[in-house]
C-alpha positions, -999 to 999 in steps of 0.1 A, spaced: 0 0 0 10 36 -6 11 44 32 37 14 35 57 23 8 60 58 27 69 46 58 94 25 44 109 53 27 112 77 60 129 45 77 149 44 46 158 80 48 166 77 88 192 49 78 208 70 56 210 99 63 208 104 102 231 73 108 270 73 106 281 35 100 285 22 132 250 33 142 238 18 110 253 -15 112 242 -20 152 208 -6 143 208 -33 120 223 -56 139 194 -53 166 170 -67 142 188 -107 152 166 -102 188 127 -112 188 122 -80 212 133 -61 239 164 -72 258 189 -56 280 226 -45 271 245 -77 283 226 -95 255 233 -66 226 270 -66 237 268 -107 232 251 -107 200 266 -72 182 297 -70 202 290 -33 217 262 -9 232 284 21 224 252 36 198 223 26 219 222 63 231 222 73 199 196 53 184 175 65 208 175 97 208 169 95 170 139 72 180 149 42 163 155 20 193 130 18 224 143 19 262 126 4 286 118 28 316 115 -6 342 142 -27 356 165 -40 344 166 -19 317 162 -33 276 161 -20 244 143 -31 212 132 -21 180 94 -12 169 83 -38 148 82 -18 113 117 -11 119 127 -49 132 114 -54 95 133 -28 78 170 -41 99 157 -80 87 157 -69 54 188 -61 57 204 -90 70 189 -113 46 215 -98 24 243 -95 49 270 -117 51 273 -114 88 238 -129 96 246 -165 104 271 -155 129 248 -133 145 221 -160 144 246 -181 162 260 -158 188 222 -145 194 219 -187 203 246 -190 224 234 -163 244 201 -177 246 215 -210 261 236 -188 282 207 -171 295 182 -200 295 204 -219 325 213 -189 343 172 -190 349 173 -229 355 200 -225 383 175 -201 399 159 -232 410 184 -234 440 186 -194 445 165 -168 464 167 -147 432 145 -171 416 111 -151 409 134 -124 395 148 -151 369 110 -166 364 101 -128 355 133 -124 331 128 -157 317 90 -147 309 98 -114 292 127 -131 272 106 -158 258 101 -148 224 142 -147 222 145 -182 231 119 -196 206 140 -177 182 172 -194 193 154 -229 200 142 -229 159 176 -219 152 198 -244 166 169 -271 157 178 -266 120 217 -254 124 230 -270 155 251 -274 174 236 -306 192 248 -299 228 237 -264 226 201 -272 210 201 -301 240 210 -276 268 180 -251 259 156 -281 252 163 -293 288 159 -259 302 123 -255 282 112 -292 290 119 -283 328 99 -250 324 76 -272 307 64 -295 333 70 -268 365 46 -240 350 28 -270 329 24 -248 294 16 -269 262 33 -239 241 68 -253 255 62 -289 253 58 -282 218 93 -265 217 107 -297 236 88 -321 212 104 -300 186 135 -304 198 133 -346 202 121 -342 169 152 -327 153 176 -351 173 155 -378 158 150 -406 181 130 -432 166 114 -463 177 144 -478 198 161 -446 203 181 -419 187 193 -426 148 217 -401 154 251 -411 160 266 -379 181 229 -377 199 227 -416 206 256 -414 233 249 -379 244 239 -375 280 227 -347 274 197 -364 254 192 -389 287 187 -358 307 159 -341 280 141 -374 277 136 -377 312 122 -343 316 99 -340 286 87 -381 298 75 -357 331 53 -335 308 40 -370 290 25 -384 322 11 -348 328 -8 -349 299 -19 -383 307 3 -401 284 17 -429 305 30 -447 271 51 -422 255 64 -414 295 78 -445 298 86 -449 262 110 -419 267 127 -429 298 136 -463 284 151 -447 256 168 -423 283 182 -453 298 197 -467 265 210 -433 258 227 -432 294 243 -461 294 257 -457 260 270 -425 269 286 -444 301 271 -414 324 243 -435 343 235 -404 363 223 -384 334 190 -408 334 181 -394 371 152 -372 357 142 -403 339 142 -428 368 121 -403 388 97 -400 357 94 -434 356 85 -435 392 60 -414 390 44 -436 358 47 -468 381 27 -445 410 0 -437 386 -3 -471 374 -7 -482 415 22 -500 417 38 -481 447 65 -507 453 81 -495 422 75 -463 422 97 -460 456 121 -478 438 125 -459 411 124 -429 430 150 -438 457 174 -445 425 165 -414 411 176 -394 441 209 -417 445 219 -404 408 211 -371 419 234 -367 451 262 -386 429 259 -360 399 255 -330 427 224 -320 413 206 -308 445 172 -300 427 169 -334 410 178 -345 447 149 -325 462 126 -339 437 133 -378 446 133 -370 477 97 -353 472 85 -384 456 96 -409 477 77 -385 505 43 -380 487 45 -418 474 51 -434 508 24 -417 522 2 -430 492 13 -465 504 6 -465 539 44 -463 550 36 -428 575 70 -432 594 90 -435 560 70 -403 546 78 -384 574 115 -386 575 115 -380 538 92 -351 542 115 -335 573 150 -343 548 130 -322 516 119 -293 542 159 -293 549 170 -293 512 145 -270 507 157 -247 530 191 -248 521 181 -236 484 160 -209 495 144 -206 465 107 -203 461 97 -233 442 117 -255 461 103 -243 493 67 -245 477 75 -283 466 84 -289 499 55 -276 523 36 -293 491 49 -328 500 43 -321 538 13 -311 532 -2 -338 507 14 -363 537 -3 -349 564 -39 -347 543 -34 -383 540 -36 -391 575 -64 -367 585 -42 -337 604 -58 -304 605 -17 -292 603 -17 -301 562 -41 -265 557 -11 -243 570 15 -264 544 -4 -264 515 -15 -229 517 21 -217 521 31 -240 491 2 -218 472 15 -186 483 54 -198 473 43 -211 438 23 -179 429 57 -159 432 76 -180 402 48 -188 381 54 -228 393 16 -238 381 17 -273 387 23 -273 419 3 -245 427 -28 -262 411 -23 -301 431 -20 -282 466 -49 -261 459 -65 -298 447 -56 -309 481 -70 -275 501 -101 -284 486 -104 -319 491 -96 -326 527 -114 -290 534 -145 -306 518 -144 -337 535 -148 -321 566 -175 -295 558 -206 -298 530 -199 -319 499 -224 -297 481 -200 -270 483 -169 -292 475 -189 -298 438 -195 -259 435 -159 -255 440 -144 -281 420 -153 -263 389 -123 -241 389 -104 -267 393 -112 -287 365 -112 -258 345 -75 -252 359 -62 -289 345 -84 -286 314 -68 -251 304 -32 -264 309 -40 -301 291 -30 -319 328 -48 -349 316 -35 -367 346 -46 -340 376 -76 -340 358 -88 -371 360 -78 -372 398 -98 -338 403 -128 -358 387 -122 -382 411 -127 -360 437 -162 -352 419 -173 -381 423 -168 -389 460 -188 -353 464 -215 -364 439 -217 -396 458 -220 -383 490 -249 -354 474 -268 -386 461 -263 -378 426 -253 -421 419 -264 -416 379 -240 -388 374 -213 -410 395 -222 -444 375 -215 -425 341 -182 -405 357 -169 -440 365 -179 -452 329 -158 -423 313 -129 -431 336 -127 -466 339 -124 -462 297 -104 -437 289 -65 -440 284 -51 -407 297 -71 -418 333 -43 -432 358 -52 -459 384 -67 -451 415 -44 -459 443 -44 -450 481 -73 -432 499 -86 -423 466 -94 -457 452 -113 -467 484 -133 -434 479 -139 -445 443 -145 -476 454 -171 -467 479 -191 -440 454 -193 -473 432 -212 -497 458 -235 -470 465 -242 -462 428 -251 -497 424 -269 -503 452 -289 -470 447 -296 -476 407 -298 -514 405 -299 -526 373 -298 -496 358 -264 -491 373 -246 -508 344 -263 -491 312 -253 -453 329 -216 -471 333 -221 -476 294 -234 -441 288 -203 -428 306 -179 -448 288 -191 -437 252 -189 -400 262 -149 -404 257 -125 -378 278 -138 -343 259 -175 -356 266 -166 -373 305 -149 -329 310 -179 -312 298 -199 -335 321 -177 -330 350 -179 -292 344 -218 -289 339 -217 -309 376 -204 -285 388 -231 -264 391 -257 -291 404 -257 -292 444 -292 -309 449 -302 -347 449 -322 -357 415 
């Protein structure tokens, strides 16, 4: 359009006449970033800051007034410096020093885990975002492998914590381009690379969040192969915990501990303190799940410890989380105070998942205590919660819990066809613990209540399929009285 064509020329006239060279070739230069970003990454990437000043007092670059301080381009003239580099000899190396920044950046947010500074880094990573998509398509397609693994791992761990289907994509993505394939990686450099083990095992965390149990443990059998082949058997720790938490979700708690207590033994061998604290989390909320009180009481007291040493947010949050979800399970009015703190710690770092199964477990022992009508009123958020992230896992369990309240409201049709849906659907772990006497018990009084007609409203359930069983569960929601 005309109006286009102008604009371009006043950029045009900008760049050539209000620019000496140096401010033309950084303006230019600027272009590699996706957005705004502050002067450690322009001195990375371009080498110097010394024009920023410049550029913006000629309004061609935008500084940020908050902290820490960035600088960017306006979109139209993002386009106008692209269109330059298309041509410029010097793009690919800016390409690859804007993805080695990226990587550089992406960890110093990951080691937050273990820092105080941690919500700061959550907040930076956040606003930065767009830059590391940038750099995640470029090293998918250009390489190099241990610097495309190192920002997969990063983005899978991001992944699970803040549960966002946007960056299990990116880790998919990145699998993809390593190309494992049936029995593993067909890539030579990336079959022996630990490296690999390590992104398996997180992105086989986001599979059993999404309700995937195959593909979780198809992953962390092919982290295994990779681990061993690279002779580093403690880059499969994030696996073996993964694993675990499969096996837990399948109801086989014996192997789930195992698995777990493995996990955290690779952990304190490799030094990784945060892989530590998450075995050690598991082996906590899992022993409680089994019945084994004394064991999930030491292990919750050792993750309050590591916890505490970190001092970072999510760790903390994980921890009263675990405490918590142990103390629910034994009926202690003490579990409120944990999992409300883990709430408040995992709303400062954006840590979703854990923020969404303690306020599950808020609800849950809160209701069992008070009216079950209003435990079915609340739940509705809740399901809406999992359903908005894709949790296909937490979901089901949140249904769950609709059912015990339905059951205990008289509603037995609703509960026969809730059980129908979940009994057939694949993303729907097995009830284990507390939970699958509760089920349990909902289903003897369905069928005692309905009789016969018990069995076709299982049937009706099980056609609905899991889209139909979530709309159910959602339109529940809103009924408090008998039928």
């Amino acid at each position: 359009m005309p109006r286009h064509r102008s604009l371009r020329e006043v950029v045009e006239w900008s760049y050539v006449g209000l620019l000496d060279e140096a401010q033309r070739d950084l303006f230019v230069q600027l272009a590699t970033f996706a957005g705004s970003v502050e002067p450690a990454a322009i001195t990375a990437v371009c080498g110097t800051t010394g024009c920023l000043p410049d550029l913006v007092d000629r309004s061609l670059v935008v500084r940020s007034p908050q902290e820490p301080v960035t600088f960017g381009l306006l979109e139209t003239l993002r386009a106008f410096g692209r269109s330059r580099l298309a041509t410029d000899p010097a793009a690919p190396v800016l390409r690859r020093r804007h993805a080695a920044w990226a990587v550089g950046f992406a960890e110093q947010v990951w080691t937050a885990h273990e820092s105080p500074t941690e919500a700061t880094e959550i907040r930076r990573f956040t606003a930065h975002l767009s830059e590391l998509r940038r750099a995640h398509a470029w090293l998918c397609t250009n390489g190099p492998l241990e610097e495309q693994l190192r920002l997969g791992i990063v983005l899978a761990d991001q992944a699970y914590i803040q549960a966002r289907v946007d960056l299990v994509r990116l880790v998919d993505e990145a699998l993809a381009a390593v190309r494992p394939s049936d029995g593993g990686p067909s890539d030579d450099g990336a079959a022996a690379h630990p490296l690999l083990a390590r992104l398996l095992g997180y992105a086989a965390m986001s599979s059993w969040q999404r309700g995937n149990l195959g593909e979780a443990e198809a992953r962390c059998r092919t982290a295994f192969a990779v681990a061993e082949a690279a002779g580093e058997p403690t880059s499969a720790r994030e696996a073996w915990e993964a694993l675990g938490n499969v096996l837990a979700f399948r109801g086989d708690m014996t192997g789930a501990l195992a698995h777990c207590a493995h996990s955290r033994d690779l952990a304190i061998a490799a030094g990784d303190r945060w892989a530590e604290l998450m075995g050690v989390l598991d082996l906590t909320i899992t022993s409680a799940y089994a019945g084994r009180h004394d064991d999930a009481a030491r292990h919750g007291h050792e993750s309050a410890e590591l916890a505490e040493q970190m001092g970072s947010p999510s760790a903390a949050a994980w921890a009263a989380f675990a405490v918590g979800e142990r103390l629910a399970q034994i009926g202690s009015p003490d579990a409120t105070r944990h999992l409300e703190r883990a709430v408040e710690l995992a709303s400062e770092v954006d840590a979703t998942f854990v923020l969404g199964v303690a306020r599950h477990t808020l609800l849950t022992t809160a209701a069992r205590r008070g009216d079950p009508a209003e435990m079915t009123r609340r739940i509705g958020p809740l399901l809406d919660h999992w359903h908005g992230l894709g949790a296909w896992t937490q979901l089901w369990i949140a249904i769950r819990a609709l059912i015990e309240a339905l059951s205990r409201t008289g509603r037995h049709r609703d509960v026969a066809q809730l059980i129908g849906a979940l009994r057939a659907s694949h993303t729907a772990p097995t009830e284990f613990g507390p939970d699958a006497e509760r089920t349990r018990a909902a289903e003897a009084a369905a069928r005692k209540a309905l009789g016969p007609e018990f069995a076709a409203q299982l049937a009706e359930g099980a056609a609905l399929g899991d889209t139909g069983a979530v709309s159910l569960a959602r339109r529940l929601g809103a009924v408090t009285s008998p039928p």
